[in-house]
Structure formats: structure tokens, C-alpha cells
N, C-alpha and C positions, 0 to 999 in steps of 0.2 A: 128725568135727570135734572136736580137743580146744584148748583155749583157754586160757589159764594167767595167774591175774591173782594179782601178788602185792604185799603191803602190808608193806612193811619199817620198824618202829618202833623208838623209843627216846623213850622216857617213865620218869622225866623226867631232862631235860638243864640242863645251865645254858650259858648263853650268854655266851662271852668278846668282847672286843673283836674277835678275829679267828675265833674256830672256836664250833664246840659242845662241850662237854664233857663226858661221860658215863662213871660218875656222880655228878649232881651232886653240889659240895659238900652237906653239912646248913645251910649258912648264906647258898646263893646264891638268888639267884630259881631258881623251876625252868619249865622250857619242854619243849611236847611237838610231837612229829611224828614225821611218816608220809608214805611216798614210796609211793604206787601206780605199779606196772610192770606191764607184760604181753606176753605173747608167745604169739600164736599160731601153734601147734606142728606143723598142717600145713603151712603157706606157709613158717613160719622167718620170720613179720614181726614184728621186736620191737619194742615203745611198747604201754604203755595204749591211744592212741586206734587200736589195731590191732583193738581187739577189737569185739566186736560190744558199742552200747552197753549193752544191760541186762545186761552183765556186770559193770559198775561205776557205769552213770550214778545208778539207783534208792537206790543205798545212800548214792555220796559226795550228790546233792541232799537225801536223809536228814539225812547231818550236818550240811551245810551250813545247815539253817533252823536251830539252832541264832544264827547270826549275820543275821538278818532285810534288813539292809541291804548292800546290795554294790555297790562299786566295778570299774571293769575299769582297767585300767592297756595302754595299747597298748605296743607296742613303740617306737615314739617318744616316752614319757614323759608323754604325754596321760592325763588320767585323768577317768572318767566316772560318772555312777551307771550303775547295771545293771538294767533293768527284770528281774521275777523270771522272766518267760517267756521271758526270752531268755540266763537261765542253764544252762540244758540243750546249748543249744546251742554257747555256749563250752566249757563242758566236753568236749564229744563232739570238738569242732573250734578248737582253741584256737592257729591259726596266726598272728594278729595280734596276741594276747595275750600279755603278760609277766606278768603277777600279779593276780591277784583278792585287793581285798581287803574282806573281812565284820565287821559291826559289829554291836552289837547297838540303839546308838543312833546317834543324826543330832545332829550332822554327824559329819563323816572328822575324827579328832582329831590327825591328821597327815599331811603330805604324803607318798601311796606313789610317787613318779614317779621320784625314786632306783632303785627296786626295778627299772626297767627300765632306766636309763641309764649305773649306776652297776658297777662291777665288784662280782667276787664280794665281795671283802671291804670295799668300801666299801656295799654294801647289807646289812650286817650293822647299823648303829648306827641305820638306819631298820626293820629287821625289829623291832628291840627295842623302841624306841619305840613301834613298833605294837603289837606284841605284851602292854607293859606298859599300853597303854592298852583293854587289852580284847580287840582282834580278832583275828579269823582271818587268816592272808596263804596263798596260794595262789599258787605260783611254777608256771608253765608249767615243764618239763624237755626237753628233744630229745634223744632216743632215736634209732635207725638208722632206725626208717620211721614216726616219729609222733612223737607227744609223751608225755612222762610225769605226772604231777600232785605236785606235793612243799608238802605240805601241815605249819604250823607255828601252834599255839595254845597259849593260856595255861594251858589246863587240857588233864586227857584227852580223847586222840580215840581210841584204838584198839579200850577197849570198845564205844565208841558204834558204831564202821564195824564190829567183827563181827558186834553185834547186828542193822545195818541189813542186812549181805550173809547173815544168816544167814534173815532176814525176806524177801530176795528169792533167792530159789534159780535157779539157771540152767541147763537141761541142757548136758552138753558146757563146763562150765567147771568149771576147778580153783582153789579160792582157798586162799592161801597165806600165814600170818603168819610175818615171820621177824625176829629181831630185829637191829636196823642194825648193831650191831658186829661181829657172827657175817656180813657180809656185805659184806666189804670188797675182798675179792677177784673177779675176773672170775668166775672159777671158782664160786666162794660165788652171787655175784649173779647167774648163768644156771644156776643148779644142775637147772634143769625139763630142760636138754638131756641131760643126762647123767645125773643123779641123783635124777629125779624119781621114781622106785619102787624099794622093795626097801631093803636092808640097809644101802645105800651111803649114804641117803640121813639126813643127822643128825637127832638126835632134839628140836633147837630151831627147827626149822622144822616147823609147825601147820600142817596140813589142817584147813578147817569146811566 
């Protein structure tokens, strides 16, 4: 069994009315994130939640206490607290879910219900808002047979999630940082099918 979980970053960003931009200006706010994917390499099933969970669950619940308080945001634009035992399990199975979002105090300093209801670029002026207020947001992704996690904060996430995945090791899994703009193409972004070993493979995508 080989498993392939990769963490594609851009730290730091700034964030326009309509896109990310990287990188940032020196004079804008800066914003950070990181899109966990996976594909496991015998089946050909690609999504994060393809994989067996302690290839991603133990490290993202790592970062996540950083934000103590959590939100879930359904797909209907409902939004809830999150008991902390029943975070594991969103994450593994996040099919009714739109956005998690993390605080580190109470209350929710803005409404995330946007985050589901709202199209891509109209959930950008509520990401910000969150994001300058402190928290984490945590946007479900769909992928070909799962879901993906596309995770967005005010400060760094990327050392924290290597140190967390390098803290829980997994047999039979490959983890993989790659930086978001070096990963724009199909080709770039499935680079495990074809170019996962050997000379082909470029030298800005990190094996830990």
C-alpha cells in the first residue's frame, strides 16, 4: 500500500477583493494557507479523505488546537459550535460540511454562513473578515472520490503541520510539501502519478 498526502502552501499571501496574491505586497496584510490532498496510489482514489485517517487526521487536529473554539458551517448555511469530540470526525467525513471555522475566543466575531452559500468570489469579503479577526477557516474541497481540506490563517500554518506530520510518522505513506504556485497545473498537481521518484521529479517539492 503506498498513500500520498500532499500539502500545497503559500505563505504569505495577501488577499484582494477577488483572488490571493502571492507575493504579497510589503504594505498589505499577509494571509497564510495550505490545501491538504491525497491520493492513494493503489486504487487511483484521489481526495484527502481517500486515505487512511492517521495519515492526516493526528497532525491537521494538532494544528487545529491552536484555535480552541470551533464552528461547523453546514452546507445549507447553518452554522454551529462543534463539540471538540466530534472534530475528528468531521475531518475524516466532511460530506455535510462547508467550512470549519476556529477561534481562539467566544464568541464567532462574524457570521461564516456566506462561506457556504455564497459563490467563490463572493466568500472572499467574509474569509477576510474572519481571518482579520483572528481565525482559522477551513473550507471542505471535492476532489474525484473524497474531499480535500483548504485551510486559510492569519499567521503560519506550514511549519506547525510539518512538525505535527513529522511527530506522527505512518507506514506506507508519502508526505509531500509543495509550494502552491509551482502547482498550477494538472500535471504539477498529480505529479505522484507520474513523477513521484527519480530525476523527473522537481526539486521544490519536499519529502518529510
Amino acid at each position: 500500500m503506498t498513500q500520498i498526502l500532499k500539502v500545497f502552501y503559500e505563505e504569505p499571501a495577501a488577499l484582494e477583493p477577488d483572488a490571493f496574491v502571492w507575493p504579497a505586497p510589503p504594505d498589505a496584510p499577509r494571509y497564510y494557507r495550505l490545501y491538504l490532498a491525497g491520493t492513494d496510489l493503489d486504487t487511483l482514489r484521489i481526495g484527502l479523505t481517500t486515505l487512511h485517517p492517521d495519515a492526516f487526521l493526528p497532525a491537521l487536529l494538532s494544528l487545529l488546537q491552536r484555535w480552541p473554539h470551533r464552528w461547523q458551517v453546514t452546507l445549507s448555511g447553518s452554522v454551529r459550535p462543534l463539540a471538540a469530540e466530534a472534530l475528528s470526525s468531521v475531518l475524516e467525513a466532511p460530506a455535510e460540511t462547508a467550512a470549519l471555522v476556529g477561534a481562539v475566543l467566544e464568541p464567532l466575531p462574524v457570521d461564516p454562513a456566506p462561506l457556504a452559500t455564497a459563490d467563490d468570489q463572493g466568500r472572499l469579503p467574509v474569509l477576510r473578515r474572519l481571518l482579520d479577526a483572528g481565525c482559522l477557516v477551513a473550507l471542505r474541497e471535492p476532489a474525484h472520490h473524497g474531499y480535500d481540506w483548504h485551510l486559510f490563517a492569519p499567521e503560519p500554518l506550514l511549519e506547525r503541520l510539518k512538525a505535527a506530520l513529522q511527530a506522527h510518522p505512518v507506514p506506507d505513506v508519502r508526505r509531500f510539501l509543495v509550494p502552491y504556485q509551482k502547482a498550477r497545473s494538472e500535471e504539477r498537481f498529480y505529479f505522484e502519478q507520474w513523477m513521484l521518484d527519480g530525476p523527473s521529479r522537481p526539486d521544490y517539492i519536499r519529502e518529510i
